[in-house]
N, C-alpha and C positions, 0 to 999 in steps of 0.2 A: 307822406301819410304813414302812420302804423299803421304795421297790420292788425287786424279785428284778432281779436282771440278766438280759437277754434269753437265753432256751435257748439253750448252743452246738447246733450239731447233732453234732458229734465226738461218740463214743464215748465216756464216762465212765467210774471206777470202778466207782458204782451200777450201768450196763448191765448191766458182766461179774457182777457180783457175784448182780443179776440173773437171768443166764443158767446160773453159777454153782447157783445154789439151786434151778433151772427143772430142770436135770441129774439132780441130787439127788433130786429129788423124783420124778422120773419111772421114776429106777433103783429108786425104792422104791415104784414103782407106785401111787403116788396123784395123784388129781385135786387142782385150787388148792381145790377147794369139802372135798374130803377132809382133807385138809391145816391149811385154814383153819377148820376143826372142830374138830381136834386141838390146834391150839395157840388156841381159843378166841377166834377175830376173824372180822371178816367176810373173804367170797369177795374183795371187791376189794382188800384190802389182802395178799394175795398174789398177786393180776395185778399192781397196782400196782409190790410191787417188783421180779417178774419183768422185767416191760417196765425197770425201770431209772427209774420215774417216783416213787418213795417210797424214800427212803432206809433198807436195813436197819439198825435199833438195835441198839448192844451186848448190851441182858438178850435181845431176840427173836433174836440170833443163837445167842448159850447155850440158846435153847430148842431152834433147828432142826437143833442140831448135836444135840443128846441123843434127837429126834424121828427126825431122819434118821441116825444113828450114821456120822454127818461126819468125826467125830477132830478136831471143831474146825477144822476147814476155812473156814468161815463167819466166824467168831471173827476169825480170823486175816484174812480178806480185806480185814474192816469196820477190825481194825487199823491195815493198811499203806494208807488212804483219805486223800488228801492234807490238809491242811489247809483249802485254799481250794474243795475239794471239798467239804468236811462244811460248811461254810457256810452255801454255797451250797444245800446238801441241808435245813440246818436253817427257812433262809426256806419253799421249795418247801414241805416239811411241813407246815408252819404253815397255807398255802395251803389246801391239801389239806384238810387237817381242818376248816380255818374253814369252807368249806364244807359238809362235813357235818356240822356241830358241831349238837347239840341245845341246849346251851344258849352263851351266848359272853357274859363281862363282859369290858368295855374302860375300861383308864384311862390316860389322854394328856392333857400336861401342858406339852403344844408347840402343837402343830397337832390339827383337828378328823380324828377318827379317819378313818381310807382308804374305811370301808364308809357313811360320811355325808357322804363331800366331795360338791361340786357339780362338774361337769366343770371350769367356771372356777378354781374355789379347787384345784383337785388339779395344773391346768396350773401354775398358780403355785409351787405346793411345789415340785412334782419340778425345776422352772427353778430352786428357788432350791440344789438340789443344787449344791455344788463340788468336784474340777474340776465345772464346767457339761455336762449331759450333750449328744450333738449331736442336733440335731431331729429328727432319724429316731427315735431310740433317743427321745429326750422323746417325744413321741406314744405310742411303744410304751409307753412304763412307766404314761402317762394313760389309755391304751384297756384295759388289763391293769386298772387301779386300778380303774375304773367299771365294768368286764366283773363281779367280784367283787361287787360291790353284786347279782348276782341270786339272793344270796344270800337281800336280803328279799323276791323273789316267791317264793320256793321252797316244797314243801306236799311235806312237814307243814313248819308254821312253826317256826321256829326260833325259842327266847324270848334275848331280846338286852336288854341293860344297858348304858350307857354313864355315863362319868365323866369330866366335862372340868374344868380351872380355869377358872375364870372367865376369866383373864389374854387364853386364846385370845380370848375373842369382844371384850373391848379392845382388841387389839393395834392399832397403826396402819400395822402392817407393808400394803403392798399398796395395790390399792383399795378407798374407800371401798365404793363402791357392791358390789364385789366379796363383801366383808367380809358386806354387809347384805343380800344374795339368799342368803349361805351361813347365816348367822342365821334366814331365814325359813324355807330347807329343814331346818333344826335343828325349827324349831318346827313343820311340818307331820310330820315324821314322828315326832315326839310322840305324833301323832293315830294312830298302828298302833297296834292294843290287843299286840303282843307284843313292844313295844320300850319300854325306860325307858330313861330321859336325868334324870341329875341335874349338877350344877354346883358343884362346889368352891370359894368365897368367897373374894376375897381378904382378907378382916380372918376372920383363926382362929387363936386360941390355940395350938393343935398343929394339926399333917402329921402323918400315918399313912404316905406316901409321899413322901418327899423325894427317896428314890434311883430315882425314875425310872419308865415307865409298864410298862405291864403287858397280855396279853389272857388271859384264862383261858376257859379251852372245856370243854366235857362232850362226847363223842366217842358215837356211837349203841352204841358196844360199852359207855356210862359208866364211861371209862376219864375221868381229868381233867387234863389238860396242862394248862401257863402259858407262855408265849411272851412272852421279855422280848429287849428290842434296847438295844442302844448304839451307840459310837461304832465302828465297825468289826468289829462283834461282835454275833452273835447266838445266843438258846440257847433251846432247846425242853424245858422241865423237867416230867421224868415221873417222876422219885420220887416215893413217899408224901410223904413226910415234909418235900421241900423244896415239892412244890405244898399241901400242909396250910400251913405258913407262908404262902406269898401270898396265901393265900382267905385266914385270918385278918384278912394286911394289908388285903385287897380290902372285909373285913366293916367292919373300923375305918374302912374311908376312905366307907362308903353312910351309917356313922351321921355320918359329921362333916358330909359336903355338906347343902346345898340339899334339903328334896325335892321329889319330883317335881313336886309341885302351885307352889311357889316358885319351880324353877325356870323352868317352864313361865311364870309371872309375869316373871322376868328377862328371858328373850327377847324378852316384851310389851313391855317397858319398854324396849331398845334397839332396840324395831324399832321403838319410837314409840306403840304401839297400846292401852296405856293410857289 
Protein backbone atom coordinates (compact mmCIF):
# COMPACT_ATOMS: atom_id res chain seq x y z
CA UNK A 1 0.00 0.00 0.00
CA UNK A 2 1.13 3.93 -0.26
CA UNK A 3 1.45 5.69 2.08
CA UNK A 4 -1.51 8.32 2.78
CA UNK A 5 -0.12 11.73 2.27
CA UNK A 6 0.56 13.66 5.48
CA UNK A 7 -2.99 15.22 7.04
CA UNK A 8 -3.49 18.82 5.75
CA UNK A 9 -4.66 20.65 8.84
CA UNK A 10 -7.14 22.99 6.56
CA UNK A 11 -10.69 22.28 6.68
CA UNK A 12 -11.78 19.48 4.33
CA UNK A 13 -15.05 18.45 2.67
CA UNK A 14 -15.37 15.56 5.16
CA UNK A 15 -15.18 18.10 8.26
CA UNK A 16 -18.20 20.24 6.95
CA UNK A 17 -19.89 17.18 5.82
CA UNK A 18 -19.19 16.11 9.21
CA UNK A 19 -20.50 18.84 11.02
CA UNK A 20 -23.19 18.81 8.42
CA UNK A 21 -24.63 15.47 9.80
CA UNK A 22 -23.54 16.42 13.59
CA UNK A 23 -26.41 19.24 12.96
CA UNK A 24 -28.78 16.92 11.80
CA UNK A 25 -28.72 14.62 14.04
CA UNK A 26 -28.89 16.77 17.01
CA UNK A 27 -32.12 18.61 15.43
CA UNK A 28 -33.51 15.22 15.60
CA UNK A 29 -32.49 14.81 19.08
CA UNK A 30 -30.40 11.78 19.14
CA UNK A 31 -27.05 10.69 20.53
CA UNK A 32 -24.03 9.24 17.90
CA UNK A 33 -24.63 5.92 20.09
CA UNK A 34 -28.55 6.47 19.17
CA UNK A 35 -27.96 6.98 15.83
CA UNK A 36 -25.34 4.42 15.38
CA UNK A 37 -28.05 1.82 16.51
CA UNK A 38 -30.36 2.91 13.87
CA UNK A 39 -28.50 2.65 11.16
CA UNK A 40 -26.77 -0.54 12.47
CA UNK A 41 -22.75 0.37 13.12
CA UNK A 42 -20.73 1.04 15.74
CA UNK A 43 -20.78 4.36 18.17
CA UNK A 44 -17.38 5.24 16.59
CA UNK A 45 -18.05 5.20 13.15
CA UNK A 46 -20.41 8.22 13.75
CA UNK A 47 -17.76 10.16 15.85
CA UNK A 48 -15.55 9.35 13.30
CA UNK A 49 -17.32 11.02 10.51
CA UNK A 50 -18.68 13.76 12.61
CA UNK A 51 -14.99 14.86 13.54
CA UNK A 52 -14.31 14.75 9.72
CA UNK A 53 -11.89 11.67 10.36
CA UNK A 54 -13.94 8.71 8.06
CA UNK A 55 -15.21 9.57 4.97
CA UNK A 56 -19.25 9.45 4.59
CA UNK A 57 -20.30 6.78 1.74
CA UNK A 58 -22.67 7.21 -0.91
CA UNK A 59 -25.35 3.94 0.22
CA UNK A 60 -24.64 5.34 4.25
CA UNK A 61 -25.61 8.88 3.18
CA UNK A 62 -29.06 7.52 1.43
CA UNK A 63 -29.43 5.85 4.74
CA UNK A 64 -28.97 9.14 6.91
CA UNK A 65 -30.91 11.18 4.80
CA UNK A 66 -34.13 8.76 5.04
CA UNK A 67 -33.00 8.43 8.95
CA UNK A 68 -32.83 11.98 9.50
CA UNK A 69 -35.62 13.29 6.76
CA UNK A 70 -32.50 15.55 5.21
CA UNK A 71 -34.19 15.81 1.56
CA UNK A 72 -31.05 14.47 0.58
CA UNK A 73 -28.89 16.93 1.98
CA UNK A 74 -26.12 14.53 2.74
CA UNK A 75 -26.36 12.79 -0.69
CA UNK A 76 -25.80 15.87 -2.20
CA UNK A 77 -22.86 17.02 0.01
CA UNK A 78 -20.91 13.56 -0.57
CA UNK A 79 -21.53 14.52 -4.32
CA UNK A 80 -20.02 17.84 -4.80
CA UNK A 81 -16.56 16.12 -2.76
CA UNK A 82 -13.64 16.87 -4.90
CA UNK A 83 -11.89 14.33 -6.59
CA UNK A 84 -8.44 14.47 -4.85
CA UNK A 85 -10.47 14.71 -1.77
CA UNK A 86 -12.27 11.20 -2.05
CA UNK A 87 -8.82 9.76 -2.64
CA UNK A 88 -7.49 10.84 -0.17
CA UNK A 89 -10.58 9.81 2.02
CA UNK A 90 -10.41 6.27 0.40
CA UNK A 91 -6.66 5.54 1.71
CA UNK A 92 -7.57 7.06 5.46
CA UNK A 93 -10.49 4.41 5.41
CA UNK A 94 -8.62 1.68 4.64
CA UNK A 95 -6.45 2.74 7.54
CA UNK A 96 -9.17 2.94 9.71
CA UNK A 97 -10.68 -0.34 9.31
CA UNK A 98 -7.39 -2.23 8.96
CA UNK A 99 -7.11 -1.45 12.22
CA UNK A 100 -10.10 -2.65 13.54
CA UNK A 101 -10.43 -5.50 11.02
CA UNK A 102 -11.31 -9.01 12.67
CA UNK A 103 -10.05 -10.81 10.10
CA UNK A 104 -7.46 -9.14 7.12
CA UNK A 105 -6.21 -11.26 3.80
CA UNK A 106 -3.25 -9.58 2.04
CA UNK A 107 -1.88 -10.30 -1.50
CA UNK A 108 1.20 -8.16 -2.91
CA UNK A 109 2.89 -8.94 -5.81
CA UNK A 110 5.66 -6.11 -5.47
CA UNK A 111 6.94 -5.48 -2.18
CA UNK A 112 6.44 -7.24 1.27
CA UNK A 113 3.09 -6.03 2.64
CA UNK A 114 3.37 -2.36 4.98
CA UNK A 115 1.99 -4.38 8.29
CA UNK A 116 5.47 -6.96 7.98
CA UNK A 117 7.97 -4.49 6.58
CA UNK A 118 11.10 -4.01 8.88
CA UNK A 119 11.67 -0.37 9.60
CA UNK A 120 14.84 -0.74 7.22
CA UNK A 121 12.99 -2.33 4.21
CA UNK A 122 9.85 0.19 4.64
CA UNK A 123 12.60 3.24 4.62
CA UNK A 124 13.62 1.79 1.35
CA UNK A 125 10.31 1.58 -0.34
CA UNK A 126 8.88 4.87 0.56
CA UNK A 127 12.66 6.38 -0.91
CA UNK A 128 12.18 4.51 -3.74
CA UNK A 129 8.78 6.64 -4.28
CA UNK A 130 8.95 9.13 -7.44
CA UNK A 131 8.94 12.44 -7.72
CA UNK A 132 11.23 11.30 -4.38
CA UNK A 133 9.48 12.41 -1.42
CA UNK A 134 11.57 15.09 0.89
CA UNK A 135 13.03 13.59 4.20
CA UNK A 136 10.72 15.15 6.51
CA UNK A 137 7.70 13.92 4.78
CA UNK A 138 9.89 10.24 4.08
CA UNK A 139 10.26 9.74 7.88
CA UNK A 140 6.63 10.78 8.35
CA UNK A 141 5.13 8.13 5.74
CA UNK A 142 7.99 5.32 7.58
CA UNK A 143 6.98 6.25 11.41
CA UNK A 144 3.08 6.26 10.00
CA UNK A 145 3.87 2.70 8.18
CA UNK A 146 5.48 0.90 11.51
CA UNK A 147 3.05 2.90 13.95
CA UNK A 148 0.20 0.41 12.02
CA UNK A 149 2.01 -2.86 12.62
CA UNK A 150 0.22 -2.42 16.35
CA UNK A 151 -2.11 -3.71 14.80
CA UNK A 152 -0.42 -7.35 15.59
CA UNK A 153 -0.26 -6.58 19.48
CA UNK A 154 -3.77 -5.62 19.70
CA UNK A 155 -6.31 -8.01 21.91
CA UNK A 156 -8.51 -9.50 20.83
CA UNK A 157 -6.22 -10.72 18.00
CA UNK A 158 -6.88 -10.11 14.79
CA UNK A 159 -6.71 -13.48 12.40
CA UNK A 160 -4.27 -12.21 9.51
CA UNK A 161 -3.33 -14.09 6.04
CA UNK A 162 -0.72 -13.07 3.91
CA UNK A 163 0.11 -13.80 0.20
CA UNK A 164 3.47 -12.77 -1.40
CA UNK A 165 5.13 -13.98 -4.96
CA UNK A 166 8.00 -15.38 -4.40
CA UNK A 167 9.70 -12.77 -6.88
CA UNK A 168 9.68 -10.22 -3.78
CA UNK A 169 11.94 -12.14 -1.51
CA UNK A 170 14.48 -12.75 -4.91
CA UNK A 171 14.43 -9.50 -5.81
CA UNK A 172 18.00 -7.96 -5.92
CA UNK A 173 16.69 -4.63 -5.72
CA UNK A 174 18.44 -2.94 -2.41
CA UNK A 175 20.52 -4.40 0.04
CA UNK A 176 21.58 -7.62 0.40
CA UNK A 177 21.69 -7.82 3.83
CA UNK A 178 18.63 -5.61 4.01
CA UNK A 179 16.59 -8.17 1.87
CA UNK A 180 17.76 -10.99 4.53
CA UNK A 181 16.81 -9.49 8.18
CA UNK A 182 13.35 -8.75 6.17
CA UNK A 183 13.22 -12.47 5.20
CA UNK A 184 13.92 -13.42 8.75
CA UNK A 185 11.21 -11.11 10.20
CA UNK A 186 8.94 -12.88 7.61
CA UNK A 187 9.81 -16.01 9.19
CA UNK A 188 9.49 -15.13 12.80
CA UNK A 189 6.24 -13.88 12.73
CA UNK A 190 5.14 -17.12 11.10
CA UNK A 191 5.72 -18.15 14.74
CA UNK A 192 2.15 -15.89 15.80
CA UNK A 193 -0.42 -18.68 15.94
CA UNK A 194 -3.01 -15.80 14.31
CA UNK A 195 -1.01 -14.96 11.29
CA UNK A 196 -0.50 -17.21 7.97
CA UNK A 197 1.96 -16.36 5.46
CA UNK A 198 1.93 -18.33 2.32
CA UNK A 199 4.22 -17.76 -1.00
CA UNK A 200 3.16 -17.73 -4.57
CA UNK A 201 5.85 -19.85 -6.78
CA UNK A 202 7.41 -18.62 -9.40
CA UNK A 203 6.99 -21.86 -12.04
CA UNK A 204 2.84 -22.07 -12.06
CA UNK A 205 0.78 -23.09 -14.79
CA UNK A 206 -2.00 -20.36 -14.03
CA UNK A 207 -2.29 -16.79 -11.86
CA UNK A 208 -5.60 -16.32 -10.33
CA UNK A 209 -4.11 -12.62 -9.87
CA UNK A 210 -2.46 -11.07 -12.68
CA UNK A 211 -4.25 -7.77 -12.28
CA UNK A 212 -2.88 -6.69 -9.30
CA UNK A 213 -2.85 -7.11 -5.21
CA UNK A 214 -5.42 -6.90 -3.13
CA UNK A 215 -6.42 -6.49 1.08
CA UNK A 216 -9.71 -7.92 2.11
CA UNK A 217 -10.91 -7.19 5.75
CA UNK A 218 -13.96 -8.28 7.88
CA UNK A 219 -14.92 -5.07 9.90
CA UNK A 220 -16.27 -5.93 13.81
CA UNK A 221 -19.87 -4.94 12.49
CA UNK A 222 -18.77 -8.24 9.70
CA UNK A 223 -19.31 -6.00 6.99
CA UNK A 224 -16.40 -7.30 4.22
CA UNK A 225 -14.41 -4.48 2.20
CA UNK A 226 -11.49 -5.13 -0.31
CA UNK A 227 -9.05 -2.43 -0.85
CA UNK A 228 -7.43 -2.55 -4.08
CA UNK A 229 -4.57 0.36 -5.20
CA UNK A 230 -2.92 1.25 -8.48
CA UNK A 231 -1.16 3.61 -10.13
CA UNK A 232 -2.66 6.98 -9.00
CA UNK A 233 -5.81 5.36 -7.90
CA UNK A 234 -7.27 3.81 -5.19
CA UNK A 235 -10.70 2.08 -4.26
CA UNK A 236 -12.43 0.72 -1.21
CA UNK A 237 -15.00 -1.99 -2.54
CA UNK A 238 -18.07 -2.57 -0.53
CA UNK A 239 -20.59 -3.97 -2.76
CA UNK A 240 -21.79 -7.58 -2.34
CA UNK A 241 -21.33 -8.59 -5.29
CA UNK A 242 -17.87 -6.93 -6.41
CA UNK A 243 -16.18 -8.06 -2.80
CA UNK A 244 -17.80 -11.81 -3.39
CA UNK A 245 -15.62 -11.74 -6.81
CA UNK A 246 -12.28 -10.82 -5.00
CA UNK A 247 -12.71 -13.44 -2.14
CA UNK A 248 -13.42 -15.93 -4.84
CA UNK A 249 -10.20 -14.53 -6.70
CA UNK A 250 -8.45 -14.35 -3.09
CA UNK A 251 -9.78 -18.41 -2.57
CA UNK A 252 -8.13 -19.48 -6.03
CA UNK A 253 -4.85 -17.70 -5.35
CA UNK A 254 -4.51 -19.88 -1.20
CA UNK A 255 -5.11 -22.99 -3.31
CA UNK A 256 -2.38 -22.32 -5.98
CA UNK A 257 0.42 -20.89 -3.47
CA UNK A 258 2.82 -22.57 -1.34
CA UNK A 259 1.52 -23.76 1.84
CA UNK A 260 2.07 -22.73 4.97
CA UNK A 261 4.17 -25.51 6.11
CA UNK A 262 6.32 -25.13 2.44
CA UNK A 263 6.42 -21.94 2.74
CA UNK A 264 7.63 -21.55 5.93
CA UNK A 265 10.52 -24.16 4.41
CA UNK A 266 11.40 -21.51 1.57
CA UNK A 267 12.23 -18.77 3.95
CA UNK A 268 14.56 -21.62 5.54
CA UNK A 269 16.08 -22.15 2.45
CA UNK A 270 17.00 -18.40 1.63
CA UNK A 271 17.97 -17.61 4.91
CA UNK A 272 20.43 -20.57 4.63
CA UNK A 273 18.94 -22.56 7.53
CA UNK A 274 18.48 -25.70 6.00
Amino acid sequence: MQPAKQKSKRITSWHLIGAQLATFRKAARLTQAALAEQCSVGDDTISSIEQGRRALQWDFAVQLDELLDTKGALQVAVSKVPQKERFSAFVQNFVDYEQEAVTLLSYQDRVVPGLLQTEEYARFVVSCLYPPPEEDELEKWVADRIDRQKLLNRKPRPMLHFILEESILRSQIGDPAMMRSQIRHLRQCMELPFLGLQIMPMKLPKHAAFDGPMVLLETPDHDHLVYVEGQLTSYLHEDPDDVSVLQQKCGMLRSQALSVEKSARLLDELLGET
